[in-house]
Z-matrix of the N, CA and C atoms (Angstrom, degrees):
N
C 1 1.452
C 2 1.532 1 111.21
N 3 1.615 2 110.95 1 -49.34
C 4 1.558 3 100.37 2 165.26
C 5 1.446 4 130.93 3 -65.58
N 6 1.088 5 134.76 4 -11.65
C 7 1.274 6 134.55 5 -167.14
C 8 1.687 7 88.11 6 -103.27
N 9 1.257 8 148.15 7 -16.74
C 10 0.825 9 134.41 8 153.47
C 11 1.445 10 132.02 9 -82.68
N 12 1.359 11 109.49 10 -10.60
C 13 1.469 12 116.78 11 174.01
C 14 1.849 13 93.39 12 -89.02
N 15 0.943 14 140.05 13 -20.70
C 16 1.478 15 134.23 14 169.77
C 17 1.302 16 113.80 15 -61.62
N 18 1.182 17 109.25 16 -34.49
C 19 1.815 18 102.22 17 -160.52
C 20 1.273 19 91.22 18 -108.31
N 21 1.641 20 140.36 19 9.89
C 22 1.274 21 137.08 20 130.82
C 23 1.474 22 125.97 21 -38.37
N 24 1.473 23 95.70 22 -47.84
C 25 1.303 24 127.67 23 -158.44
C 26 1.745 25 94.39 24 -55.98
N 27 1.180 26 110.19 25 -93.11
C 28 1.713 27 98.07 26 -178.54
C 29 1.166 28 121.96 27 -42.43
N 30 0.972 29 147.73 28 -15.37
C 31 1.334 30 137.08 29 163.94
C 32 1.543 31 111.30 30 -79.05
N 33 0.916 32 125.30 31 -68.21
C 34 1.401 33 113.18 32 167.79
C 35 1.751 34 126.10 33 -42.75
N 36 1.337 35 110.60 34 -22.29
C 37 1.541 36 100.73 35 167.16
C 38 1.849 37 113.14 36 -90.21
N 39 1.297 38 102.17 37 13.15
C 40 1.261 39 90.11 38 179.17
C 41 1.356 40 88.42 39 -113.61
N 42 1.088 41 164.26 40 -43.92
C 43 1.890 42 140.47 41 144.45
C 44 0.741 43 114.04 42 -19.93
N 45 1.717 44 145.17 43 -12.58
C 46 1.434 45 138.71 44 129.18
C 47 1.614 46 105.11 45 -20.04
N 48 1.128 47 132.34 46 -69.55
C 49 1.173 48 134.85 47 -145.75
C 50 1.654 49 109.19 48 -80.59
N 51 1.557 50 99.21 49 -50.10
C 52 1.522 51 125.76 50 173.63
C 53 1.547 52 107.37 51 -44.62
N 54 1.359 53 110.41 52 -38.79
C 55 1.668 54 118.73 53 176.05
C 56 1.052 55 120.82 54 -47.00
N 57 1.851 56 120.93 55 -20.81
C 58 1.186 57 135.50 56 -150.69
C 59 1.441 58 108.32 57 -125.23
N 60 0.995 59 123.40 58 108.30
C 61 1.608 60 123.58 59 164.85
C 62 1.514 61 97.63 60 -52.33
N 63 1.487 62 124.18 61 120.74
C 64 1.372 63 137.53 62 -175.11
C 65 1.710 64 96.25 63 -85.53
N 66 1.290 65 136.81 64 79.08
C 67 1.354 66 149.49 65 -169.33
C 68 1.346 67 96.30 66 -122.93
N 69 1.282 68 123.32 67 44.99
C 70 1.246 69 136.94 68 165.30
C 71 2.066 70 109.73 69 -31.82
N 72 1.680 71 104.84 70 113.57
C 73 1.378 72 92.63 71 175.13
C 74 1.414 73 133.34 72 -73.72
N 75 1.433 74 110.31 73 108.23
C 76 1.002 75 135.22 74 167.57
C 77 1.788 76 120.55 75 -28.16
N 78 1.252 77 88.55 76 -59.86
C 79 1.881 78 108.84 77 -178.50
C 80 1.780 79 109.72 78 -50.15
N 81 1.346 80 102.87 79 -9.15
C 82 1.671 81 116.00 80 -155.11
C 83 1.332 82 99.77 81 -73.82
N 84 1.530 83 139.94 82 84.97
C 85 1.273 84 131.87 83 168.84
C 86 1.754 85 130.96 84 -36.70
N 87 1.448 86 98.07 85 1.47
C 88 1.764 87 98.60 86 159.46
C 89 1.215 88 97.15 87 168.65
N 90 1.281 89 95.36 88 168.72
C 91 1.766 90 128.25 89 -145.31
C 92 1.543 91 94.21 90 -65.61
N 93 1.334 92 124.70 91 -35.38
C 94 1.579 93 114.98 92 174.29
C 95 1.461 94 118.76 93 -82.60
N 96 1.414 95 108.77 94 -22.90
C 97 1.803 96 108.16 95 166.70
C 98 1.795 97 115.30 96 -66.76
N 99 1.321 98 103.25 97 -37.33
C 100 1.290 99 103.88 98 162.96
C 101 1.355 100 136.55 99 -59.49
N 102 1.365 101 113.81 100 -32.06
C 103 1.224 102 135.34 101 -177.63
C 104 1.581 103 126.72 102 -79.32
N 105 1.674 104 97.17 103 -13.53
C 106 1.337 105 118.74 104 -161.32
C 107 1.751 106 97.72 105 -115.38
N 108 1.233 107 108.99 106 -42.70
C 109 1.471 108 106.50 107 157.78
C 110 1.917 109 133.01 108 -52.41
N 111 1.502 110 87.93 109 -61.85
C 112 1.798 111 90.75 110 173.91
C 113 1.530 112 129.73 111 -60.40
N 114 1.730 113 99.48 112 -23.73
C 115 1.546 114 109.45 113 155.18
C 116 1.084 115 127.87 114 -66.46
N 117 2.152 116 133.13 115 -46.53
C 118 1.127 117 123.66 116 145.97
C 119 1.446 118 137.10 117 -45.45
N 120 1.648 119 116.38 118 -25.45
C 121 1.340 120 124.47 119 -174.70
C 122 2.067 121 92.12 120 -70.73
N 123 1.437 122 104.29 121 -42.62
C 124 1.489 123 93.20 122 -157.10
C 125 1.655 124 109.96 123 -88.73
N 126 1.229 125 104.40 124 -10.23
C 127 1.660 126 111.28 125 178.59
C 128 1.810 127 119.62 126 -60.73
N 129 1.766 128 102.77 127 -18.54
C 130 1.464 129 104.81 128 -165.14
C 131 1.436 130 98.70 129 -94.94
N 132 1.625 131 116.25 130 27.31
C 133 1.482 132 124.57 131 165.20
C 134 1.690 133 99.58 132 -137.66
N 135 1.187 134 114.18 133 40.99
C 136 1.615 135 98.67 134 151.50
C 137 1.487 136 100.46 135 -144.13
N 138 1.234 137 99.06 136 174.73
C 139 1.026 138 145.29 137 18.86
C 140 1.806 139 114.22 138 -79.29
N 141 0.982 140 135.29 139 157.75
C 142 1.385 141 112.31 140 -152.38
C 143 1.829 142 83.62 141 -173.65
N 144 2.150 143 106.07 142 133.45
C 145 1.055 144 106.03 143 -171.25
C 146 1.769 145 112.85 144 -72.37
N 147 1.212 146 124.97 145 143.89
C 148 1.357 147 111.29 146 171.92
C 149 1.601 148 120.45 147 -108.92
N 150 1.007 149 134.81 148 0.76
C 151 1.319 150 155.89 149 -159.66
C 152 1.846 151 102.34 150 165.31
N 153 1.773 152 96.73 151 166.33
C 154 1.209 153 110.68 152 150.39
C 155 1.060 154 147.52 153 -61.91
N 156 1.573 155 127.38 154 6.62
C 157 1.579 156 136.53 155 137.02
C 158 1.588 157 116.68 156 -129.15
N 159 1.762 158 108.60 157 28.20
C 160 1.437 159 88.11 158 -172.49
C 161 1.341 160 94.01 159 -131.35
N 162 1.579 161 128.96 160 130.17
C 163 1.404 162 118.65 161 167.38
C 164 1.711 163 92.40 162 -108.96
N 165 1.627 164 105.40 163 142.09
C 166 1.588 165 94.45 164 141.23
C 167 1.313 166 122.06 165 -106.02
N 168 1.286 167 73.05 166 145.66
C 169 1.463 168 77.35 167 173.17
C 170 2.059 169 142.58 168 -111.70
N 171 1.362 170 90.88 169 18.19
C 172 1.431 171 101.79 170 160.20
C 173 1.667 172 111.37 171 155.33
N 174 1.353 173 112.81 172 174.39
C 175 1.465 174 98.83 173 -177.77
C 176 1.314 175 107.14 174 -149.26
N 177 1.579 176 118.29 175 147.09
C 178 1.285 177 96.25 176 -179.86
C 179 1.586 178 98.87 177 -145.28
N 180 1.383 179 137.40 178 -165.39
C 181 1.176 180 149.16 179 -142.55
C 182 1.226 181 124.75 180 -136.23
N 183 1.684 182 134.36 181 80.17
C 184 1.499 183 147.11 182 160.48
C 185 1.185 184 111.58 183 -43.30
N 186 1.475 185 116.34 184 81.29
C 187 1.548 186 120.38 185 163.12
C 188 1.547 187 128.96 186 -11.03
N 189 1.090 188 141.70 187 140.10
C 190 1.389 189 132.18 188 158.64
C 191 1.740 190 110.88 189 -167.09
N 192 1.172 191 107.65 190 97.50
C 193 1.938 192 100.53 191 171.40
C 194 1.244 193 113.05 192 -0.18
N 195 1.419 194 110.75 193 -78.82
C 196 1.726 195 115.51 194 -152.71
C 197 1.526 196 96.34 195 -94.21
N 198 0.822 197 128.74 196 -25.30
C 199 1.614 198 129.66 197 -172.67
C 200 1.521 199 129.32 198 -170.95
N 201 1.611 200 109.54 199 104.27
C 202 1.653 201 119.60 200 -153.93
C 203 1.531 202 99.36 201 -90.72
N 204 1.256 203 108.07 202 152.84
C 205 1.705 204 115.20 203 169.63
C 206 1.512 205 108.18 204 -87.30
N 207 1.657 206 111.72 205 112.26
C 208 1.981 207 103.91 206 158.87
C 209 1.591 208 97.93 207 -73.85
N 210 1.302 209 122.81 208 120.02
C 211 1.292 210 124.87 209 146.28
C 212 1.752 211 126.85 210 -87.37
N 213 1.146 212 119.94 211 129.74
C 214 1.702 213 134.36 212 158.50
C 215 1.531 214 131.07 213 -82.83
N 216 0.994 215 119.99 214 135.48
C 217 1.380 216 132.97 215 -162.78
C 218 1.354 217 100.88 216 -120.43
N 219 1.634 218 108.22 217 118.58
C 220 1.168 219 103.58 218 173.90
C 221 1.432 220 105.85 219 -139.58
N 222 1.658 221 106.01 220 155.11
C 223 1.292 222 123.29 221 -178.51
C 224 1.866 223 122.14 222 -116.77
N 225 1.533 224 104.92 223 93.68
C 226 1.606 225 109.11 224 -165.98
C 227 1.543 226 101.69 225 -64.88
N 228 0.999 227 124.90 226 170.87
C 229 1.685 228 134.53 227 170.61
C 230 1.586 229 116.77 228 -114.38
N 231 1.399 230 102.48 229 22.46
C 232 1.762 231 116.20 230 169.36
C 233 1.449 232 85.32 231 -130.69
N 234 1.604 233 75.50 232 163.96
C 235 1.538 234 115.38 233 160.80
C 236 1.656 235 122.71 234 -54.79
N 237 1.389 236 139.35 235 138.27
C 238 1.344 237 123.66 236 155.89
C 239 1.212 238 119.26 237 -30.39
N 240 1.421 239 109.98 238 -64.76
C 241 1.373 240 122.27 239 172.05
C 242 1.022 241 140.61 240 -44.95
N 243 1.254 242 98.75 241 -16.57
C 244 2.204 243 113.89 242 159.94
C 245 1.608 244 109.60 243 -78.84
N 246 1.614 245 109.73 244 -13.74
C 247 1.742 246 93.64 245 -156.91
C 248 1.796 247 89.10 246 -82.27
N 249 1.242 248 116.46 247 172.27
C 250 1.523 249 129.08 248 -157.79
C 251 1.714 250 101.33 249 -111.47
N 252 1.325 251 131.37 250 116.60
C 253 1.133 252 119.21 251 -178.90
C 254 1.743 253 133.39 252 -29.66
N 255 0.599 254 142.11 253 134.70
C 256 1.732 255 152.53 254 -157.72
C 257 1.154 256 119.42 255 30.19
N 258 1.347 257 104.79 256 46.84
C 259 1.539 258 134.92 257 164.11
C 260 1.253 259 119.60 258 -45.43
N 261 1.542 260 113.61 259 -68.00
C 262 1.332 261 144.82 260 133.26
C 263 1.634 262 117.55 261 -17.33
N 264 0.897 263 125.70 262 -28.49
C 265 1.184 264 122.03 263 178.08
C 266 1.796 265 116.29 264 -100.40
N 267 1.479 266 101.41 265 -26.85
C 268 1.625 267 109.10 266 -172.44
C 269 1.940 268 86.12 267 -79.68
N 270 1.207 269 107.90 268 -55.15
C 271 1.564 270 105.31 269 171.78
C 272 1.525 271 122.49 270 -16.45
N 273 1.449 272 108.21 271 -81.81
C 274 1.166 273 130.52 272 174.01
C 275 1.632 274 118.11 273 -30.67
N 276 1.863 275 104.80 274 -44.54
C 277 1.201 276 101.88 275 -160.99
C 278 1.635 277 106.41 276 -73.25
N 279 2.093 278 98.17 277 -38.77
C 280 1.577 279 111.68 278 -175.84
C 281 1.811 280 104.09 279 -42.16
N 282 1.029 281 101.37 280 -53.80
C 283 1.762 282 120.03 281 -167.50
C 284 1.277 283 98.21 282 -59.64
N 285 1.394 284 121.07 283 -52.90
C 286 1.702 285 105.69 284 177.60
C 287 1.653 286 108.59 285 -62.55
N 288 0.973 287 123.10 286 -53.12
C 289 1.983 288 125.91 287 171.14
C 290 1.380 289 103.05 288 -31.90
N 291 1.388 290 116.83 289 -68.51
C 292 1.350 291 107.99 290 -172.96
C 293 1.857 292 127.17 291 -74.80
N 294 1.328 293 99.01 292 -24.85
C 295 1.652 294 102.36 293 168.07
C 296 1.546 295 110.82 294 -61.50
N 297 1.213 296 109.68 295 -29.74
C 298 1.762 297 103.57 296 -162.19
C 299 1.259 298 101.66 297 -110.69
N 300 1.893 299 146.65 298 5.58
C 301 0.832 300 124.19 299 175.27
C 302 1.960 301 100.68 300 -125.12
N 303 1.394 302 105.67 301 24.61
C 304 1.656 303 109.25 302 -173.17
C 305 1.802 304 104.98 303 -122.20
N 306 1.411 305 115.69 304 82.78
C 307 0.822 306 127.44 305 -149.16
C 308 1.658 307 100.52 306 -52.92
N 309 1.302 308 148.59 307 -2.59
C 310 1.587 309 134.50 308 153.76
C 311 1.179 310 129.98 309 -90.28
N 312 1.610 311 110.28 310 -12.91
C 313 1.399 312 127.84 311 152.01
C 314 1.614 313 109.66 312 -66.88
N 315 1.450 314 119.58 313 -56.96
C 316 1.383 315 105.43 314 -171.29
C 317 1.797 316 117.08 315 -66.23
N 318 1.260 317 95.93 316 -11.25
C 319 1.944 318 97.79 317 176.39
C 320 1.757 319 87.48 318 -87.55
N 321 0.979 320 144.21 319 57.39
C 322 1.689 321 145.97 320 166.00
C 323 1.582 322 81.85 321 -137.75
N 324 0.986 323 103.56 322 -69.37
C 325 1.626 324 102.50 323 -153.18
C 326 1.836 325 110.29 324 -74.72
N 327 1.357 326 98.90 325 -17.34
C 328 1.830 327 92.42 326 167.46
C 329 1.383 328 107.88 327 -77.92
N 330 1.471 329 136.01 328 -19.86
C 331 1.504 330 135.57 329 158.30
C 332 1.642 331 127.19 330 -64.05
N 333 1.393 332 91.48 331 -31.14
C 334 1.981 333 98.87 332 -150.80
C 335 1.625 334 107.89 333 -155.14
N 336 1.368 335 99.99 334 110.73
C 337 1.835 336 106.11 335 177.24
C 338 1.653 337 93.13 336 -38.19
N 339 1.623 338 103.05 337 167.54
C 340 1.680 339 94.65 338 165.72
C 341 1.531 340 93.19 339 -145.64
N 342 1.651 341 113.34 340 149.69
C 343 1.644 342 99.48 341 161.94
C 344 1.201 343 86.13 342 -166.35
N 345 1.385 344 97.24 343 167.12
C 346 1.641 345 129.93 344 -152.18
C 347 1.674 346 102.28 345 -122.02
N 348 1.532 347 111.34 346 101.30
C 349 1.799 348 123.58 347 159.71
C 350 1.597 349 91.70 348 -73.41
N 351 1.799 350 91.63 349 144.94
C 352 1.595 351 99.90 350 -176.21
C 353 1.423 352 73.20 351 -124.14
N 354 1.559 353 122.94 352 170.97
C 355 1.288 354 139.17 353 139.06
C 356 1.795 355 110.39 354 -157.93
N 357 1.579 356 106.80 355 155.71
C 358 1.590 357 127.52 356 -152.14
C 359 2.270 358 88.32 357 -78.46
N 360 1.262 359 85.05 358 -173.19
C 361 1.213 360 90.48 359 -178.79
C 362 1.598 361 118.43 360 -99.39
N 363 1.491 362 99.09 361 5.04
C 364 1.792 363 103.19 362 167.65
C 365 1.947 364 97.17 363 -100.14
N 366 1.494 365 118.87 364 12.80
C 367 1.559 366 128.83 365 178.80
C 368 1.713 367 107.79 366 65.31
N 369 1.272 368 98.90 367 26.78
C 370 1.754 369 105.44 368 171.64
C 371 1.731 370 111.01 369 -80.46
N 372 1.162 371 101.78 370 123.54
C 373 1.503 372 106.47 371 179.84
C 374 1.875 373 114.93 372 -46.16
N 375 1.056 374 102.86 373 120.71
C 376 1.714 375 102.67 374 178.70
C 377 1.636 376 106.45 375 -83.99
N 378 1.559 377 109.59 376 -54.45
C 379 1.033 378 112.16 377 -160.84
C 380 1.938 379 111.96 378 147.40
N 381 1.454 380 104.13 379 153.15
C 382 1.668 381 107.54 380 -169.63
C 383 1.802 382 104.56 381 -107.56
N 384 1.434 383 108.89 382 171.66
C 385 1.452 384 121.26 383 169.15
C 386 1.365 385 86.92 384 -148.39
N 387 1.295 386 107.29 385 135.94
C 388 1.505 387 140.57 386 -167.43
C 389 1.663 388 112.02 387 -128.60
N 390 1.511 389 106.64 388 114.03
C 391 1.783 390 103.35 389 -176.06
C 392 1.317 391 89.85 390 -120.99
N 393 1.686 392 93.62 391 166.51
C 394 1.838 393 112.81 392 -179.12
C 395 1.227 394 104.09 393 -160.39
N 396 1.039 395 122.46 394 156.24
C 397 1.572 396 130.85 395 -159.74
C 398 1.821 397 94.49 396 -75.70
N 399 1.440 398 122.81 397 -39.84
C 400 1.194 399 116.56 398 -172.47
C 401 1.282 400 122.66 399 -58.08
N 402 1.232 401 116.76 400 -27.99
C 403 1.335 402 140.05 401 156.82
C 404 1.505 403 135.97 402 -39.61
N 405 1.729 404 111.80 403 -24.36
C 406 1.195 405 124.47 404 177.79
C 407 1.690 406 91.08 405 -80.24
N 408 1.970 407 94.56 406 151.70
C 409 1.413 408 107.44 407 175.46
C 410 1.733 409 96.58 408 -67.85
């Protein structure tokens, strides 16, 4: 049952994104004003369920001139100690597949690194997956 509620798991945090008409502001005189907006635009919907053990719960915006990080916050409903070794890594890869081949996801990620904070349900850090456009095949 858990190993199937995991591989829920990335897919449902990527309807995180899908939730969002990607209407990226334009008006945003640079890549971190932009970055800092679509994170406030999307924060006034979380904490917000993303799957059956995953809420996020908010997101916010790593400055950078030429290219800012959207970060996600998420809150699993297991233990660390339930997640399955390179869990984290099959994650990462699903999330890069689907960021780079969903053409309103990949206009996010040709603007803005993206990565995903996980933490357990006692809020113990699990661990991140980090995407970048360079990264697409």
């Amino acid at each position: 049952m858990l190993g199937t509620k995991l591989n829920v798991l990335c897919r449902g945090l990527l309807v995180t994104f899908a939730s969002f008409s990607v209407s990226l502001p334009l008006h945003a005189a640079t890549n971190e004003e932009a970055c800092f907006d679509l994170s406030s635009k999307m924060n006034k919907y979380y904490p917000r369920r993303a799957d059956k053990i995953t809420t996020t719960t908010g997101s916010f915006c790593v400055p950078n001139p030429t290219r800012s990080t959207l970060v996600f916050n998420h809150r699993l409903d297991i233990l660390k100690s339930e997640i399955p070794s390179g869990m984290l890594m099959k994650w990462q890869a699903m999330q890069l597949q689907i960021l780079c081949t969903d053409p309103e996801q990949l206009e996010l990620l040709k603007m803005f690194n993206v990565r995903h904070t996980y933490y357990d349900k006692d809020n113990e850090y699990v661990g991140r997956t980090a995407q970048n456009i360079v990264d697409c095949p």
